[in-house]
C-alpha positions as CSV (number, residue, x, y, z in Angstrom):
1,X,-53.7,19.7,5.0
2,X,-53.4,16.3,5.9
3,X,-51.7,15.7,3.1
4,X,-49.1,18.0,4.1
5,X,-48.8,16.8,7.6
6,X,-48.2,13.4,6.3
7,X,-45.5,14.2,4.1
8,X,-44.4,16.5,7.2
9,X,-44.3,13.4,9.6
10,X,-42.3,11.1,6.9
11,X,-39.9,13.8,6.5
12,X,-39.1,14.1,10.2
13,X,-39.0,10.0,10.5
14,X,-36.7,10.1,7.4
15,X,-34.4,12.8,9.3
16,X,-34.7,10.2,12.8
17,X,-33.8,7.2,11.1
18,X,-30.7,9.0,9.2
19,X,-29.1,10.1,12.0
20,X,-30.3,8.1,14.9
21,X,-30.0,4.7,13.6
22,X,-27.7,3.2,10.6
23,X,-25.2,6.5,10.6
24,X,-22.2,4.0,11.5
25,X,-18.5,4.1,9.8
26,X,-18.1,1.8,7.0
27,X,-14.4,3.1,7.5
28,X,-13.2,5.0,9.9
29,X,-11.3,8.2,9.1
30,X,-8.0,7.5,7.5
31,X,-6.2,10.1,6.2
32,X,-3.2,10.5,2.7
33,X,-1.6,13.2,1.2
34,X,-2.7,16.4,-0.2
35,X,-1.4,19.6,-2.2
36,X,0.5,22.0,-1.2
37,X,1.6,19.9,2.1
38,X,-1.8,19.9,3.5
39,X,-3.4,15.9,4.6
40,X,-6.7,14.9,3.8
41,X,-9.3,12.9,5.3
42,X,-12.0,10.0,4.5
43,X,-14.6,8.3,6.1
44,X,-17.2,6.4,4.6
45,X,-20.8,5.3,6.1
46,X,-23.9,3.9,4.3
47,X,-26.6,6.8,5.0
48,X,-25.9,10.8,3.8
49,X,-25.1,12.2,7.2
50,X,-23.0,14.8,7.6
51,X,-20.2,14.2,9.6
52,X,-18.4,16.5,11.9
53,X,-14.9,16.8,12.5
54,X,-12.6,18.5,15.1
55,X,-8.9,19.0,15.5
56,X,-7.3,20.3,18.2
57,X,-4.1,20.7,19.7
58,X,-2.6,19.3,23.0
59,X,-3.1,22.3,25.4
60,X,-4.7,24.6,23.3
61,X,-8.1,26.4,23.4
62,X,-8.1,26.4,19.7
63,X,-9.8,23.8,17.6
64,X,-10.8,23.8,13.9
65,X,-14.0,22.2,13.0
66,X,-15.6,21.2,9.6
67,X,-18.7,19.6,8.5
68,X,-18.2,17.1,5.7
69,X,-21.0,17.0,3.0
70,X,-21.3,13.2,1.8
71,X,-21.2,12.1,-1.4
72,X,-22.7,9.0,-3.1
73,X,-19.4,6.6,-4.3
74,X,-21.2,4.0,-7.1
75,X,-17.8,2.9,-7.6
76,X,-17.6,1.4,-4.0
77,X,-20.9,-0.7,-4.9
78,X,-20.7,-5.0,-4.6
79,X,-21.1,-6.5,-8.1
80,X,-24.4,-8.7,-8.6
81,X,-21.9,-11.7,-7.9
82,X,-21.0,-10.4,-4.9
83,X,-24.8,-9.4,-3.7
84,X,-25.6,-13.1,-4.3
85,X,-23.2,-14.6,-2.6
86,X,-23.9,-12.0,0.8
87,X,-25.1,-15.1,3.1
88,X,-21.7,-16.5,3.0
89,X,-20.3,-13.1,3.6
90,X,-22.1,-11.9,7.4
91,X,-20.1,-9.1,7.8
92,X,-20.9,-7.3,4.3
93,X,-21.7,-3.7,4.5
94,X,-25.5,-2.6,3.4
95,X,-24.9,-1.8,-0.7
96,X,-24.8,1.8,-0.2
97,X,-21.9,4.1,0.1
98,X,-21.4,7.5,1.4
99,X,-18.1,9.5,1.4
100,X,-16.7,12.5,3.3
101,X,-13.8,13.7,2.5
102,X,-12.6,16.7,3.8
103,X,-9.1,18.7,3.5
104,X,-8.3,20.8,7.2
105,X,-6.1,24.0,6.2
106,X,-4.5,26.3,8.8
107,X,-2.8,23.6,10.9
108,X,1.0,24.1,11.8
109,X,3.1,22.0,10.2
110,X,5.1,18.8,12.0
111,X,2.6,19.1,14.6
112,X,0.6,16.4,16.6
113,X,-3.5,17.3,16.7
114,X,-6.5,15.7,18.5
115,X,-8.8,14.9,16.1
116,X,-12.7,13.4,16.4
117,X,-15.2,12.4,13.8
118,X,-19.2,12.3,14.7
119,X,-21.3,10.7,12.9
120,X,-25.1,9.9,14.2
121,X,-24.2,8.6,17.5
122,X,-21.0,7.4,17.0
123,X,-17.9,9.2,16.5
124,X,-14.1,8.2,16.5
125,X,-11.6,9.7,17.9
126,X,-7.5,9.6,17.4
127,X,-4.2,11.4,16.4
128,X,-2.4,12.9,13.5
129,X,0.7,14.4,12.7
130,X,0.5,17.1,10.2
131,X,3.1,17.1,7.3
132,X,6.5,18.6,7.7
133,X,7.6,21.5,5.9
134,X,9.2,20.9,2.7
135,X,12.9,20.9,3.2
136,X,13.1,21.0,7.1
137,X,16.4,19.5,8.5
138,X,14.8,16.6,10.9
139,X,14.2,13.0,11.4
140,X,11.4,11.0,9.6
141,X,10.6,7.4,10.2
142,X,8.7,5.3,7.7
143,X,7.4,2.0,7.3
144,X,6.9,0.2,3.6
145,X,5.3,-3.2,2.6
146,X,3.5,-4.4,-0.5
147,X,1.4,-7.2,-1.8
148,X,-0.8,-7.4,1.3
149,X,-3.3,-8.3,-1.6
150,X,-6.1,-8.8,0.9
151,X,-9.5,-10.9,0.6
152,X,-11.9,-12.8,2.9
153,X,-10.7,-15.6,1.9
154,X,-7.4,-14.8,3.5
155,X,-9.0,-15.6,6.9
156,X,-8.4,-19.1,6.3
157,X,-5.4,-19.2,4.1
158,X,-2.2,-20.8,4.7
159,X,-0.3,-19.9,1.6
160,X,2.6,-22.4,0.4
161,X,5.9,-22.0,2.1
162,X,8.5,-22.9,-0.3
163,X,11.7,-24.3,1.6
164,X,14.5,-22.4,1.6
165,X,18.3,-23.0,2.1
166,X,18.9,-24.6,5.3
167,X,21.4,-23.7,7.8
168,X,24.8,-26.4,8.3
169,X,23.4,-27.6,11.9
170,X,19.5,-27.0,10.6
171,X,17.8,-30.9,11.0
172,X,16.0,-29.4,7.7
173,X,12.3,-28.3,6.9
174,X,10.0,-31.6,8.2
175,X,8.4,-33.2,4.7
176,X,4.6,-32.4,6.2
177,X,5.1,-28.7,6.1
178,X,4.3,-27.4,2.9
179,X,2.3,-24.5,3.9
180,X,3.0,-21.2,6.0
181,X,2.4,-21.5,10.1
182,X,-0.4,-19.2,10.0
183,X,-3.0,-17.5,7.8
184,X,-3.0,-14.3,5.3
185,X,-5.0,-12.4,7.7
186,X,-2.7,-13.2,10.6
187,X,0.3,-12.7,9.4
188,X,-1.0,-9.1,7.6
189,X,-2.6,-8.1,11.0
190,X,0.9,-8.7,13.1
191,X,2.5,-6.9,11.1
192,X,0.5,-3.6,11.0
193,X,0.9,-4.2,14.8
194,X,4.4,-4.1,14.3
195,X,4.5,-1.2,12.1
196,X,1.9,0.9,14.8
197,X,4.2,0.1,17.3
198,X,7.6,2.4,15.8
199,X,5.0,5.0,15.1
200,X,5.9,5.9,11.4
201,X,5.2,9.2,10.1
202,X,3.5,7.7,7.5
203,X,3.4,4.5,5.6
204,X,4.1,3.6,2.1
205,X,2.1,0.7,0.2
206,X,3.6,0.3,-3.7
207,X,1.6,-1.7,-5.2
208,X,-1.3,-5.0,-5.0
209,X,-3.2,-3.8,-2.2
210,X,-6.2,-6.2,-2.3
211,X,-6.9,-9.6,-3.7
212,X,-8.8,-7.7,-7.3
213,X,-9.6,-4.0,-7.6
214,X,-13.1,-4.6,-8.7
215,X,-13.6,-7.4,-5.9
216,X,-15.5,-5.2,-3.3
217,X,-15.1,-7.4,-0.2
218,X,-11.6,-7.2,-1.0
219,X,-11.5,-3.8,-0.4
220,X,-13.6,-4.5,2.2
221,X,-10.7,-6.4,4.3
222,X,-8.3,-4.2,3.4
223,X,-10.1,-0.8,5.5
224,X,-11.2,-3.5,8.1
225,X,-7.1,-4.4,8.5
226,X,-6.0,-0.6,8.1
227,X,-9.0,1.8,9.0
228,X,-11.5,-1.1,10.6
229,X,-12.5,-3.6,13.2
230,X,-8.7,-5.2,12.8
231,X,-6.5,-2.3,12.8
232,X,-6.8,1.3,12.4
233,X,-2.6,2.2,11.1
234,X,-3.8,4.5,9.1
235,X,-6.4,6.5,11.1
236,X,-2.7,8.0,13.2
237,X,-0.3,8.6,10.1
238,X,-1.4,9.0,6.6
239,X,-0.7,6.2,3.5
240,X,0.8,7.0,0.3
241,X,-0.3,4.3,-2.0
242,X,0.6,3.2,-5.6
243,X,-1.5,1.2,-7.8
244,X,-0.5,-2.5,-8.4
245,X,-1.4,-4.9,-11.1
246,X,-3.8,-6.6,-8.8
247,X,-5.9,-3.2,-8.3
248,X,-6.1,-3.3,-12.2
249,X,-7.9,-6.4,-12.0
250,X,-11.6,-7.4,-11.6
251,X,-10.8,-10.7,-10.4
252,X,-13.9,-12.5,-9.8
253,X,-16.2,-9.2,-11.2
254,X,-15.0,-10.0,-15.0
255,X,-11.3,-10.5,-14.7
256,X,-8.9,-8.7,-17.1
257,X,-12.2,-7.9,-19.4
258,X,-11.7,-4.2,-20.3
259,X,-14.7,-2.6,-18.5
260,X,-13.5,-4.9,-15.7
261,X,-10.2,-3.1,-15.5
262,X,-11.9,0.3,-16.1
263,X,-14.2,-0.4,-13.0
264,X,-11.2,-2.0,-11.0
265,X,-9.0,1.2,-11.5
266,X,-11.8,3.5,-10.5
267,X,-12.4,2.2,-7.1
268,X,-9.0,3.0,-6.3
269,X,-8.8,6.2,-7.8
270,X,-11.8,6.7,-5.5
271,X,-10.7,5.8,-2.6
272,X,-7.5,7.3,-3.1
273,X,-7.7,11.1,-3.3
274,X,-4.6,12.0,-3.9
275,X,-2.2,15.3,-4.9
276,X,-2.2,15.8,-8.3
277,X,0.3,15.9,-11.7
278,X,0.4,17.0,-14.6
279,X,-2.5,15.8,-16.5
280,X,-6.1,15.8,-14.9
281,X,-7.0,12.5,-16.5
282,X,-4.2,10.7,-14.0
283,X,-4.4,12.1,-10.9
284,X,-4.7,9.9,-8.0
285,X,-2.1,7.0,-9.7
286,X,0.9,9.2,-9.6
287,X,2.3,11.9,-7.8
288,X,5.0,13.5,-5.2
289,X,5.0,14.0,-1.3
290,X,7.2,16.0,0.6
291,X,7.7,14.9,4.3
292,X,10.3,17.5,5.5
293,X,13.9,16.5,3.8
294,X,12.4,13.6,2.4
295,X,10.6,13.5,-1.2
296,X,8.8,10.4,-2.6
297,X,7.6,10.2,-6.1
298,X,5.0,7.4,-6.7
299,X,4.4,5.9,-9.9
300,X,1.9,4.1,-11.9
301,X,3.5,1.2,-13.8
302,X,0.1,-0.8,-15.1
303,X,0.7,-0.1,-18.8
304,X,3.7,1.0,-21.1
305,X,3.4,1.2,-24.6
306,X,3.4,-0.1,-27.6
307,X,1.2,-3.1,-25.7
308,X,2.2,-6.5,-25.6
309,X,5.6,-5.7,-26.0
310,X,8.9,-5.3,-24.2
311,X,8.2,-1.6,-23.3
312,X,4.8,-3.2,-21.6
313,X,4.6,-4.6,-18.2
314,X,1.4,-6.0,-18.5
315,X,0.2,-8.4,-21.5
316,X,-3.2,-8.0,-20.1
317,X,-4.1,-4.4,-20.3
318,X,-4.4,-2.8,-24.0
319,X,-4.6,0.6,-24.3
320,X,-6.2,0.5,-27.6
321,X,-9.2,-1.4,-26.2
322,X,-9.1,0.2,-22.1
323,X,-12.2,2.1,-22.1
324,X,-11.4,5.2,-20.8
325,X,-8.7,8.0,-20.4
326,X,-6.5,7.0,-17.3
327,X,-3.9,4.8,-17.8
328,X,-0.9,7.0,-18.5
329,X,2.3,5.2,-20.3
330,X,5.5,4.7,-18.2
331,X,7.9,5.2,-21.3
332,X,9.7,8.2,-22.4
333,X,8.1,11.1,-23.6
334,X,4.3,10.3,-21.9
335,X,3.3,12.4,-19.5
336,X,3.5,10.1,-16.6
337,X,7.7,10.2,-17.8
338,X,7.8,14.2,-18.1
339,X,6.2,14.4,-15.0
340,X,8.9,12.5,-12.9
341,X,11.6,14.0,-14.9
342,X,10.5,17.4,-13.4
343,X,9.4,16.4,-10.3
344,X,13.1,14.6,-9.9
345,X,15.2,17.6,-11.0
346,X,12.9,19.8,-8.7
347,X,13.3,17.8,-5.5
348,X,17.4,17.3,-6.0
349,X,17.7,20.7,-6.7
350,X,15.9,21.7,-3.7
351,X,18.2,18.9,-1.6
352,X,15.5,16.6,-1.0
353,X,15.8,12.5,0.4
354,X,14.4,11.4,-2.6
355,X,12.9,7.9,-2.2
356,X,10.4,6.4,-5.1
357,X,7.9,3.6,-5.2
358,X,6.1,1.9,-8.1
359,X,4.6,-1.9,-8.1
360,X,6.6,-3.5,-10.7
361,X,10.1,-4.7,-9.4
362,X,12.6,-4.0,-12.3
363,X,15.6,-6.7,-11.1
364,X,15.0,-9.5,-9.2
365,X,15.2,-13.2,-9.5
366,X,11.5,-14.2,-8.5
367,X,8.8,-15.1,-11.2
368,X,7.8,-11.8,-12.6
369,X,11.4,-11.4,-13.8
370,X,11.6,-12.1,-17.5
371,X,10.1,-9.4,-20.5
372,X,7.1,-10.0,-21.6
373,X,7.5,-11.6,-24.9
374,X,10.4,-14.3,-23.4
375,X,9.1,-17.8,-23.3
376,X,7.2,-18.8,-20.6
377,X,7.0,-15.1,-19.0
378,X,4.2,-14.4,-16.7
379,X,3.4,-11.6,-19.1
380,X,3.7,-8.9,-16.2
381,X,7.2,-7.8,-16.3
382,X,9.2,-4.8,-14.5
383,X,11.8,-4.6,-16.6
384,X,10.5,-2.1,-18.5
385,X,10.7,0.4,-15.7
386,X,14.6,0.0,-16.3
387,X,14.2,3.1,-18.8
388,X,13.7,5.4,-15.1
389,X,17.3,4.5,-13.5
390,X,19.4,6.2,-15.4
391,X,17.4,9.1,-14.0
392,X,17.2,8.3,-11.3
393,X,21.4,7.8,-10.8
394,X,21.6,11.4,-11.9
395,X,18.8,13.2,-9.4
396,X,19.8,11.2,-6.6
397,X,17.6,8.8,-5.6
398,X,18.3,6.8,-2.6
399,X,16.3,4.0,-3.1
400,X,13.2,2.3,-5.4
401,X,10.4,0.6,-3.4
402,X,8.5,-2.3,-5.4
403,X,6.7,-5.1,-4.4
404,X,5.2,-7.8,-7.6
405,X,7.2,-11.1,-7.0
406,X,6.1,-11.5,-3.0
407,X,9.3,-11.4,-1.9
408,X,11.9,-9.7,-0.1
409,X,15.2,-8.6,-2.4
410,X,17.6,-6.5,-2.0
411,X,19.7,-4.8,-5.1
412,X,22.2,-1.9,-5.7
413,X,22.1,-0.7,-9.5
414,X,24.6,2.4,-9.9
415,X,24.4,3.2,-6.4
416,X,20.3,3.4,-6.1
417,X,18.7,0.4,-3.4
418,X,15.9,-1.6,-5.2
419,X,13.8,-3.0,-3.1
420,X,10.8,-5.8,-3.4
421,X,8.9,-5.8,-0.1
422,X,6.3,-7.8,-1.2
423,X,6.0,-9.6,1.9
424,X,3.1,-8.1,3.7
425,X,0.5,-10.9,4.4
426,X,0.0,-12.5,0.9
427,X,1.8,-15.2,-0.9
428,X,5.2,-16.3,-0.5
429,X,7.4,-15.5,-3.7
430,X,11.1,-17.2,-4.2
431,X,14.1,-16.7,-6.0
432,X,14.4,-19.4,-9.0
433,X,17.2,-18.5,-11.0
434,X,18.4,-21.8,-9.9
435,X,15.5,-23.4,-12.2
436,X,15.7,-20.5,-14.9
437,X,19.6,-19.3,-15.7
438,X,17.8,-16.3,-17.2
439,X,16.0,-15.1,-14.6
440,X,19.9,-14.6,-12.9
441,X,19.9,-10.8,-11.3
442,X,23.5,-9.7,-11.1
443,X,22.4,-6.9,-8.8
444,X,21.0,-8.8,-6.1
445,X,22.6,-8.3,-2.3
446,X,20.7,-10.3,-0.4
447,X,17.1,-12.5,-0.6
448,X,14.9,-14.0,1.7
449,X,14.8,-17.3,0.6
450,X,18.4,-18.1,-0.2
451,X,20.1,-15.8,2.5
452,X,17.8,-16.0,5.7
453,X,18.5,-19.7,6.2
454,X,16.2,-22.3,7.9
455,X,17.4,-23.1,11.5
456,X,15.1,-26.6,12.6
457,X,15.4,-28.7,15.4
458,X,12.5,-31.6,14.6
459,X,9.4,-30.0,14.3
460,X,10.4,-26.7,15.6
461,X,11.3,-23.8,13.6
462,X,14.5,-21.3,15.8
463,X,15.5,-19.3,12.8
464,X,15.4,-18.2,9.1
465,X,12.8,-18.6,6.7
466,X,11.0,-16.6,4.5
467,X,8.1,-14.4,6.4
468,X,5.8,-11.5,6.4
469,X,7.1,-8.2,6.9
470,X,8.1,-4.9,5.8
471,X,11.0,-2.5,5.6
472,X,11.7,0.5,8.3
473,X,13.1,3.2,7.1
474,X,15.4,6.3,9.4
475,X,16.5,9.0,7.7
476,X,18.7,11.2,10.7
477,X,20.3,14.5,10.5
478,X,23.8,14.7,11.2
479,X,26.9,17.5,10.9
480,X,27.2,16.2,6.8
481,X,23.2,15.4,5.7
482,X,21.6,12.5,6.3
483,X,22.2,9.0,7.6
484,X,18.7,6.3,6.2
485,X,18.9,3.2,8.1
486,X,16.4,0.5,5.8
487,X,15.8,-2.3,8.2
488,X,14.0,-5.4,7.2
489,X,11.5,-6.4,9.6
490,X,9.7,-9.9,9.8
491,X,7.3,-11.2,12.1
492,X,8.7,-14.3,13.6
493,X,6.1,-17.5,14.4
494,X,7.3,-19.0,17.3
495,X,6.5,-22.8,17.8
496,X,7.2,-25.7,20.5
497,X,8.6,-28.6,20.1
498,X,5.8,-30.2,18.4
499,X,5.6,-27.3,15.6
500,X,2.7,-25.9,16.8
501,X,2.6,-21.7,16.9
502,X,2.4,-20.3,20.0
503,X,3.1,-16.7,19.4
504,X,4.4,-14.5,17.3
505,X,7.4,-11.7,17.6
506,X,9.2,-9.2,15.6
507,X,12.7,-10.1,14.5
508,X,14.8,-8.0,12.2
509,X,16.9,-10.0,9.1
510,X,21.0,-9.9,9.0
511,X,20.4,-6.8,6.2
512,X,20.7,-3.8,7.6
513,X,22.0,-1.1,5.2
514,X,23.3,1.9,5.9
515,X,23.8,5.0,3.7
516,X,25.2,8.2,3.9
517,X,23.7,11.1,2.5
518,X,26.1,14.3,1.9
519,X,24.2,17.7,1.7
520,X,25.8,21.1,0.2
């Protein structure tokens, strides 16, 4: 009998501790795209309490409310490195993970709910807007950046800052500024500020999310920046991700090692739930979204086969030794290549916006811009994803959103807008086709670094340069279709006299473009 009451009173402190004490977010709810045009959400804490979550509508008397049932994520676990190194890390979480996910059904479409998450004593409260209905004639709003690439480290990072052409009455960039005005983090924070502000209906992110997919902390940063103590974007509007090279990369836990990778593209696919495709074995790396008029079909470009050769776009994957069964091949006749075939023939024959987004830019003049077997290639081309374009011409597609060379370039191949928008808060990429005639791309419009010239007086910087940002995207209704506005947006350091940063604004670059839709 004592023996029972023991075991009794251990069970009750058990229950106490669990949801009196530790039952705190390790990310707050942030919510992505589902099937059949339903949103789903995740939250993640380090103890198995259930969480509960409402929605409700302005004004209404109805609410819906689910009970998540958490699940034990491994794959979200810090390596033995990382564990080791936790004294020089205070803000680590405890090495235990616990995810809800939950999918709310029976919402109205295009519709903006209340919504609160408890968990222990804390909860978390916010907005969504539910998905529009496939095909409905209105105006959507968008924001996209890449390479945000994030890491602890990038607290205290002032990336290089290449110099870039100089304006006729600029006094030119002072010698002792070699490196950007302020850090990684910074710059990534402003501008997810920047984007909250125009209140996207949902955000797109193609490619090299954090600083190594199987670095934890570096996923870490990237939920404190979008679902965390920085900024919370994504807790109001929902992400549609795509997996970049740098997600395919254990970084410090093992590098390009093949179990490495394996782990790396796991902890995306787990934090990413995502609609699926054709083949169970890929879901979560590519897939299609429909956001009223507008489609987007996202892409994995990691691996194209044969490996190691001009059809690949990275030297450092090898199917024949990956140790698993997800990485799909971009090239024709895999399934990844059937799938968008069919997903692009049904969304232009349905008279869908159709916008897509994959990480590896296929023309450009920055440094991932030669094949992979050209001398001195970086070995992680987008050329390769060429092969889609002529597919793309005939279903429509407005434009391509890439990221890969940190940069921002603009180009119009048989009417289609590719974009990299790799200038979310990481490095600084440049054009140097100047340096390397064969790196010339004879589709570009307009780049950062050569057309958004430096304006100096001294030590101060008034105009130009090369800076973190992202693109906004309109796409209006009117009496023929559609009219999508894609606006570069840049956040703007602004210094005194002596150089020195004493705010930041947004400013938009001279490359507005404009196109006209027609719809039957």
């Amino acid at each position: 009998m004592k023996k029972y009451i023991f075991k009794l009173i251990q069970l009750f402190a058990l229950l106490f501790i669990l949801t009196q004490s530790h039952a705190q977010f390790r990310i707050y709810p942030y919510w992505l795209p589902a099937e059949e045009g339903h949103l789903s959400v995740t939250w993640v804490t380090e103890l198995p309490v259930p969480g509960q979550l409402t929605i409700w509508e302005e004004g209404k008397s109805d609410t819906v409310s689910l009970l998540s049932q958490p699940r034990f994520e491994s794959g979200f676990a810090y390596s033995e490195l990382e564990e080791s190194q936790r004294d020089s890390f205070p803000d680590m979480f405890k090495n235990a993970n616990w995810k809800h996910h939950l999918i709310p059904v029976g919402l109205r479409a295009n519709t903006l709910y209340h919504y609160r998450v408890v968990q222990g004593e804390e909860s978390y409260t916010a907005t969504i807007k539910t998905m529009a209905d496939l095909g409905s004639k209105m105006e959507v709003q968008f924001a996209v950046f890449a390479d945000c690439e994030t890491d602890p480290d990038g607290r205290k990072t002032y990336r290089k800052w290449s110099v870039g052409s100089q304006a006729s009455m600029s006094s030119g960039r002072p010698d002792e500024v070699q490196t950007y005005l302020i850090t990684e983090t910074e710059g990534f924070n402003f501008n997810l500020e920047s984007m909250a502000k125009s209140q996207p209906d949902f955000y797109m992110l193609p490619g090299d999310i954090v600083q190594g997919g199987g670095y934890q902390r570096a996923w870490d940063e990237f939920f404190y920046h979008m679902a965390g103590k920085f900024n919370k974007n994504i807790t109001t509007a929902p992400l549609l991700p795509a997996i970049g090279n740098w997600e395919n990369f254990g970084a410090r836990n093992g590098g390009y090692e093949p179990q490495a990778v394996a782990k790396a593209r796991n902890k995306y696919r787990s934090y990413f739930n995502l609609p699926a495709n054709n083949n169970p074995q890929y879901k979560n790396y590519y897939y299609r979204t429909d956001y009223g008029p507008v489609t987007v079909i996202t892409l994995d470009s990691s691996n194209g086969l044969p490996d190691s050769t001009d059809f690949d776009t990275n030297i450092n994957i090898s199917a024949s030794t990956y140790p698993g069964d997800d990485l799909p091949d971009i090239n024709p006749g895999s399934d990844q290549w059937k799938w968008a075939m069919e997903e692009l023939e049904d969304a232009s024959s349905a008279g869908q916006i159709i916008f897509v987004q994959f990480h590896h830019i296929p023309y450009s003049s920055g440094g991932h811009s030669l094949p992979l077997t050209a001398y001195k290639s970086s070995g992680q081309a987008g050329i390769p994803m060429r092969a889609y374009t002529p597919a793309f011409k005939k279903y429509g597609v407005v434009a391509v959103f890439c990221g890969h060379n940190e940069s921002l370039e603009h180009s119009i191949v048989d009417g289609i807008h590719f974009w990299d928008i790799g200038i979310a808060g990481d490095g600084f990429g440049y054009s140097i086709d100047d340096i390397d005639a064969r790196r010339k791309n004879i589709y570009r419009q307009w780049v950062a670094h050569r057309d958004a010239e430096e304006m100096w007086n001294g030590q101060q910087l008034i105009s130009g340069g090369k800076h973190y940002g992202h693109l906004w995207v309109e796409v209006v209704p009117n009496s023929q279709g559609y009219d999508i506005n894609m606006t570069p947006k840049y956040i703007f350091p602004v210094t005194d006299k002596e150089g020195k940063v004493t705010m930041v604004e947004e400013r938009i670059y001279d490359h507005v473009v404009k196109v006209k839709k027609s719809m039957p």
